[in-house]
Each structure stands twice: as C-alpha cells, then as structure tokens.
C-alpha positions, 0 to 999 in steps of 0.5 A: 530518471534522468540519464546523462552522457547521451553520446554513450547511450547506444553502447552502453546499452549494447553492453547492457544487452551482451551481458544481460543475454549472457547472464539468463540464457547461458548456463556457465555460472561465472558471469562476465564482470559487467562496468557499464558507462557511468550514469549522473542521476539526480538524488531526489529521483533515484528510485527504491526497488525491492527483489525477492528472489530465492534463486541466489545467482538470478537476484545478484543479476537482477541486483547487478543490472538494477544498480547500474541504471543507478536504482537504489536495490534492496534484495530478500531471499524470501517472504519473511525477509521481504516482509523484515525489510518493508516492516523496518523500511521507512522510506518510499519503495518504488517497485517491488520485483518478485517470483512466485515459487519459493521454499517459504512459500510464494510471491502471491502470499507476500504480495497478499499481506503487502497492506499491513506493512505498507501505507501506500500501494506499490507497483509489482513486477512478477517473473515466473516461468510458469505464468500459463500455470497461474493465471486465475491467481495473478486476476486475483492479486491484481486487486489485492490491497496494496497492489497498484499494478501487477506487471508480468513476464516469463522466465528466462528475459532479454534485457530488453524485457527485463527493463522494459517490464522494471520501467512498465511497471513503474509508468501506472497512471494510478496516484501513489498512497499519500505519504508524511510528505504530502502533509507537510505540502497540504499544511503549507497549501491551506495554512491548517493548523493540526487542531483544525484536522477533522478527529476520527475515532477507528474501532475494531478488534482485529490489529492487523485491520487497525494497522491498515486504517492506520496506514491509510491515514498515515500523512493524511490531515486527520487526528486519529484515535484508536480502539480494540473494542466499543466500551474503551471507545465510549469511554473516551468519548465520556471524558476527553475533551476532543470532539469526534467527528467520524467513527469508523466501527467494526460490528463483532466485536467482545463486550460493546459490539458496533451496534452497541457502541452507535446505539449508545454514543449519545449518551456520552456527548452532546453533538453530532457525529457521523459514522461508518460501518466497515465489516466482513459479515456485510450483506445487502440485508444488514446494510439496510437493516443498520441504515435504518436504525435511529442512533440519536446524535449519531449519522450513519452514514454508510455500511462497507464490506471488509476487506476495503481498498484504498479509493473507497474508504477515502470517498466514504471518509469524504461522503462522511465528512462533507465539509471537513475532509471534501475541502482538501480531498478534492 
C-alpha cells in the first residue's frame, strides 16, 4: 500500500500506538476518539479485509484501526454472516481476520467450508487467547482448502502486533487463485478465441464438490460442462456437438457410476478423450486396478483422492491436457 505525507509518519503511528494500547489493554469501555493524519491511497491498491469477531467492542477496534490505514473493512459477528457476505461478495478479498471461540460455533469451522465460497485461496489472521489450547487444530487448518496462509497471535495485541500480523499475513509468497481478471489478461496475451479453450466435462453427485471445481476453474480459459451423475453426462456426450476434451469423474454415484460412465463413453463418440478420477474411497489398490483397465477411446489418466487442493488438480489438469492446457499453464 502506498502511504504518502512521510513527514507525519513517525506521529502518526505514536498516535496509532497510544490508541491502540489503550484500546486492548484498558478495561474502560469508552475508547478515545482516534483522527489519525490523513493517508492518500491509490484506489486500485486498497486492500479487502474481512473481521469475524463476536466480541462487539473488539470488532469495532479492529474495524477502527484497519479503516484508518485506508483498508476497505467488512465485519461479520458470526460464521453465518461471514459465510453471507463471502457468498454475496463478488470482489476480491484480500484477508480475513478471525477468532476462534464463538456462540455459532468456531473460526476453524469457518475457515473449514472457505472452499465452497471462495474461488480463490485467502490468507487468514487468527486472534485467540487461547492459542496454546489449539495447536493440533491450527496444523490441521493451515492445509484446509482455501487457506493459503494462517497467520497467528494471541489475545490481547500492541499495535505493533496487530499490524504486523494484518501485513504478515498478507506478505504469503504462495500465488493467488486465478480470477475473471486474469482471463481478460491471458485472452489479451495468446489472442484465444473462446472456442479454442480445451471443454472439460465435471461429473459428481456432491454439489458442494462441483461448486469447488467450479470455482477452481472460475477465470480460467476452459469451457466447462457440468453433471450430477454419468447417465446425463453420456447423454451429452451422444448428442452435442461439442468435443470433450477431459472428463473429471467421481466413482459412486446413482444410476451410471465413474466406471460405467468411462467404460462406456465410447460408444457415444468417435475421438479420443482423456479422463481423471477424483474420489473419496481412493486407495493405492483402486488406483491401480482402474489405471489398469482399458476404456476403448478413453485415457485415464490418473485417479485422486478427495478432498484435492488447488495446485494438484491444476498439475492433473495439465498432465491430462498436455497440449491444450500445458501451452498457458506454464
């Protein structure tokens, strides 16, 4: 963020200090009106920041102090309104700030379903005073989907700590999930036309694993088709005129099961097609006993275990779809 009027920055952030060391370590209710210096911010880099936060007096500080650096602040009391927002929200969000313990439930259960309502990962700054207590759940929660970072400090914090931690957390060197903008740029780049993308045909029964594919893909150059089960999937593939190019299947699933649906794709086109396995009942054995098996036009390519983060479906994707999808990927 670009922060202009340096003469102002050494009081300015004295200012920032006295009022946030007041704010968490005094117990008086009625916290001093806080008019920092005022901060020039280029549009274009003002940063999204979600608090969830059901301690109503701590939010508000939180709130305070993120809107005077200029951060654009949204705040949530609980899991469903956090879960609202993200669901409502079609802009970027740059960090999500949360605590643990709440009414509703708690801030690993939230950042648990990040993945079904977010298509990108997002860093996470997570406050609790009890941060001894959960350590074996915050390991856990560093590899949720969704997560790209998970940022920690204990309850109460200094400014310092509290604006370190928010710039920390936003610092992650991993990349961003791609978003509509990042089409536009690759469009511009390579001068593809829509009907060049590679189509790719999602098949599962679970709607909450189909939104996540989904918003994996989202901005992405791939025209994808979408299916509850492997009868309407073959049905699409007996009459449309569109050429699949991948087929990313589940295995369970009511009348045509991902092996039926493999097993007889041929019968309902006359080309090549390659193909990807994604199922929870996944083990060494099933993999090598589908890898196995011939399915006519169909190449399988390889068989994954659910749940699938965002870097391995996107090397599968590429492994399946060599030509089409390495040509951009890479």
């Amino acid at each position: 963020m670009s922060i202009m009027g340096k003469k102002n920055w050494s009081s300015w952030l004295k200012e920032c200090k006295q009022f946030l060391e007041h704010c968490f370590l005094s117990k008086k209710q009625d916290s001093p009106q806080f008019s920092p210096p005022t901060i020039v911010v280029d549009a274009k880099e003002v940063k999204t920041i979600v608090v969830v936060e059901d301690n109503a007096l701590l939010r508000k500080r939180y709130v305070d102090i993120l809107t005077s650096f200029q951060y654009d602040v949204f705040e949530a009391n609980n899991n469903t309104e956090a879960i609202h927002f993200f669901k409502t929200f079609d802009k970027e969000v740059h960090l999500l700030i949360t605590n643990i313990e709440r009414k509703d439930g708690n801030g690993f259960e939230l950042l648990a379903n990040l993945h079904a309502y977010l298509p990108y990962y997002i860093p996470v700054f997570l406050i609790s005073a009890q941060l001894e207590h959960y350590k074996e759940k915050i390991n856990e929660a560093e590899n949720f989907i969704g997560v790209k970072s998970l940022f920690t400090r204990p309850k109460p914090l200094t400014v310092d700590l509290f604006l370190r931690g928010v710039r920390g957390s936003m610092s992650s060197p991993i990349p961003w999930f791609p978003t509509s903008s990042y089409l536009t740029q690759l469009e511009k780049a390579n001068t593809m036309n829509k009907n060049d993308f590679p189509s790719i045909m999602l098949v599962d029964d679970e709607s909450n694993m189909i939104r996540l594919y989904e918003k994996m893909l989202f901005g992405l150059p791939y025209n994808v088709f979408t299916f509850k089960e492997g009868y309407s999937a073959l049905e699409f593939l007996g009459s449309s005129p569109i050429q699949i190019d991948l087929i990313i299947t589940n295995i369970k699933m009511p009348l045509v099961d991902g092996y039926d649906l493999l097993r007889r794709t041929h019968e309902f086109i006359n080309y090549p097609i390659s193909a990807l396995v994604i199922t929870a009942l996944f083990t060494p054995d099933l993999k090598h006993n589908y890898m196995s098996r011939n399915y006519e036009l169909v190449t399988l390519v390889d068989v994954l275990s659910k749940p699938i983060d965002y870097f391995t479906f996107h090397q599968a994707i590429c492994n399946a779809l060599p030509i089409k999808a390495s040509s951009w990927m890479n």
